[in-house]
C-alpha positions, 0 to 999 in steps of 0.5 A, spaced: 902 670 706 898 677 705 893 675 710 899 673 716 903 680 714 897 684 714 895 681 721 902 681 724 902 689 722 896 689 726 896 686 731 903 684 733 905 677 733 904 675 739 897 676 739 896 673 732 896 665 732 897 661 726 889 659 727 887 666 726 891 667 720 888 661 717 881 663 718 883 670 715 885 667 710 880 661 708 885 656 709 887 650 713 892 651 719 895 645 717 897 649 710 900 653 714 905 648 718 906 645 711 910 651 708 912 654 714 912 650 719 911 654 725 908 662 725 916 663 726 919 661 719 913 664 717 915 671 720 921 670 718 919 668 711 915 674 711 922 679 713 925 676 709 921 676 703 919 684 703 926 686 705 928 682 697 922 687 695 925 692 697 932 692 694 929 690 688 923 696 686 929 701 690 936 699 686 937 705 683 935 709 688 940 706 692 946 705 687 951 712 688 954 717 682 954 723 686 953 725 693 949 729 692 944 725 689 945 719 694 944 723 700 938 726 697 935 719 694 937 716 702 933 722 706 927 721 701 927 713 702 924 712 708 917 715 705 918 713 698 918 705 703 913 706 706 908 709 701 911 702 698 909 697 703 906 699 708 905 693 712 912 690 711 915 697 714 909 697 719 910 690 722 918 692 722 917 698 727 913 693 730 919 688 731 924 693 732 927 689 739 925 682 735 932 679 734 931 676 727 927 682 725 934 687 727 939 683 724 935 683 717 934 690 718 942 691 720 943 687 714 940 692 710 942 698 712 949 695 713 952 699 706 948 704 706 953 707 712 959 706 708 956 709 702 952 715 706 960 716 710 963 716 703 958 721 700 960 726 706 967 726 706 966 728 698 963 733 701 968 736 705 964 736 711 968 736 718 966 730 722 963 725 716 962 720 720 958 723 725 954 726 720 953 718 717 950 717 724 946 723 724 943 722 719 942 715 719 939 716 726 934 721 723 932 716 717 931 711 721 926 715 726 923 717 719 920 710 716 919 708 724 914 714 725 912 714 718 909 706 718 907 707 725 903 713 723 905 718 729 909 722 722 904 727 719 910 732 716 914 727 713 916 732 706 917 737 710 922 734 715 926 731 709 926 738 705 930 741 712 934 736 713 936 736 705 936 743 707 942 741 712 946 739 707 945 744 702 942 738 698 936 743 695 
């Protein structure tokens, strides 16, 4: 699984063929079919699994007692997520239009929406659910650029966007 995330993050997924992965990895390709299948189910463990990741090393981060501490913990998520899995969060910017890929990715972003709304409107703000979208754009952008290494000032875009907020 290392093996074929690594090449997939890479890569790419189409130029990645389960014979390659298997020769990387020093197993048999028929392993691979065995516990996957086919590179499909594989890819789709791999998502599966590093989103499982994810929530479970950031439950705290994620959880809400003020608006404040959400919204500051929500703009520093992209850098603390991909510092933590680079590969994972490499490969998701990768398949931003894969179909399976965007819906695990919608599941995951799903409550943080309603939360992020919430915060704002404690906050008083005039149109908090376009700051919700503002700011879930710009949070999105930030992990795409940062797994893709195309983000070489990433604290310091978070500061001012918290700085946006008053939330420094």
């Amino acid at each position: 699984m290392e093996t074929a995330l690594a090449l997939f993050a890479e890569k790419g997924y189409a130029d990645t063929s389960t014979k390659l992965i298997a020769k990387e990895a020093n197993v048999s390709e028929a392993l691979i079919f065995k516990h996957f299948e086919n590179k499909d189910k594989l890819l789709f463990h791999l998502i599966k699994s590093g989103y499982r990741r994810v929530l479970e090393k950031n439950k705290g981060m994620l959880s809400y007692h003020n608006p404040n501490t959400f919204l500051k913990n929500m703009i520093d998520l992209p850098s603390k997520l991909v510092g933590e899995e680079p590969l994972f969060w490499k490969l998701q910017e990768r398949l931003a239009h894969h179909e399976f890929s965007k819906q695990q990715h919608l599941l995951f972003m799903k409550p943080v929406h309603i939360i992020v709304n919430k915060a704002f409107q404690e906050l008083g703000l005039e149109k908090p659910e376009l700051e919700t979208q503002f700011l879930l754009l710009i949070i999105d952008m930030l992990w795409k650029k940062e797994a893709s290494g195309e983000l070489d000032k990433a604290e310091e875009i978070a500061q001012l966007v918290k700085e946006k907020y008053n939330l420094t």
